[in-house]
C-alpha positions as CSV (number, residue, x, y, z in Angstrom):
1,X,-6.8,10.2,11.2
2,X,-8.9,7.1,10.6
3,X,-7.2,3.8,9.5
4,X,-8.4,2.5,5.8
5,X,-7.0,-0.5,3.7
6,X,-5.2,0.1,0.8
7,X,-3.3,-2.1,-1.3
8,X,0.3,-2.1,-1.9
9,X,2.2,-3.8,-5.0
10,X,4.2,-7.0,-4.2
11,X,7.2,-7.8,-6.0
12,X,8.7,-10.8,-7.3
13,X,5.7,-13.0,-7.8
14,X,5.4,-13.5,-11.5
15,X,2.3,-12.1,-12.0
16,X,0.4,-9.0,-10.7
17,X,0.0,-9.3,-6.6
18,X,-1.3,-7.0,-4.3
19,X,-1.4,-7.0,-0.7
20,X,-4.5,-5.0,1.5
21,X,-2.9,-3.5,4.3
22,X,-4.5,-1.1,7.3
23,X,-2.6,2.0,6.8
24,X,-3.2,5.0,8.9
25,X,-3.8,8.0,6.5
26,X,-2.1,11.4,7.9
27,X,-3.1,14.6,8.1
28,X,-1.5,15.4,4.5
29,X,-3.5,12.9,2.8
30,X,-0.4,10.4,2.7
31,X,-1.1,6.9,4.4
32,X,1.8,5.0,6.8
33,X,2.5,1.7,5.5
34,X,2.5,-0.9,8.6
35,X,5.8,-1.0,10.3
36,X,6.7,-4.9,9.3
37,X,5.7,-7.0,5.6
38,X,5.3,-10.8,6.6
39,X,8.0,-12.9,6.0
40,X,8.4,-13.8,2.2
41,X,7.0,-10.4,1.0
42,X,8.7,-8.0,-1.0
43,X,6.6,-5.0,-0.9
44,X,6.8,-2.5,-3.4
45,X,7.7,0.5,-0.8
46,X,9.4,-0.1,2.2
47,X,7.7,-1.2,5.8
48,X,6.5,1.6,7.6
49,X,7.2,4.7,5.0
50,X,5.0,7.3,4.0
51,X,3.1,6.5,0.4
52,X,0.5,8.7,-2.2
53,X,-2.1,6.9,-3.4
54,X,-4.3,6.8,-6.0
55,X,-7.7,5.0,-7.1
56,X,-7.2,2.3,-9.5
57,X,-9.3,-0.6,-10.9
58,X,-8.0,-3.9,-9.5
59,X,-9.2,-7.5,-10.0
60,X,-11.7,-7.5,-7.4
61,X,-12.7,-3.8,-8.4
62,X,-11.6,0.2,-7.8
63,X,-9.6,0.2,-4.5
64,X,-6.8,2.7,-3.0
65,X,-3.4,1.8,-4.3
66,X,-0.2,2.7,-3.2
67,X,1.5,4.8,-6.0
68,X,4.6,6.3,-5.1
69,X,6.8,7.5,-1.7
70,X,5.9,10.5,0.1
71,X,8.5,12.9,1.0
């Protein structure tokens, strides 16, 4: 399947962050989160696991957002 950016929640900032990431979406319509976060970042879901996401309206606009773990 095709790569596409989606954005992932990052934690511990203080205010709303979110991070676009090239995730590789699978066959089930889940996307695999890169295997590594760069140093510093807390991201909401762990490297490299399996995530749903869902459209939402973000500063910049609508984009793909990581909303909860895949099975």
């Amino acid at each position: 399947m095709a790569e596409q950016t989606i954005y992932i929640e990052l934690l511990d900032e203080g205010i709303d962050v979110w991070r676009p990431v090239q995730s590789k979406e699978q066959p089930d319509g889940t996307f695999k989160l890169p295997d590594h976060a760069p140093d510093g970042e807390k991201w909401r879901f762990p490297p490299a696991s399996r995530v749903r996401c869902q459209r939402q309206d973000l500063a910049d606009g609508p984009a793909l957002v990581a909303t909860e773990l895949a099975d």
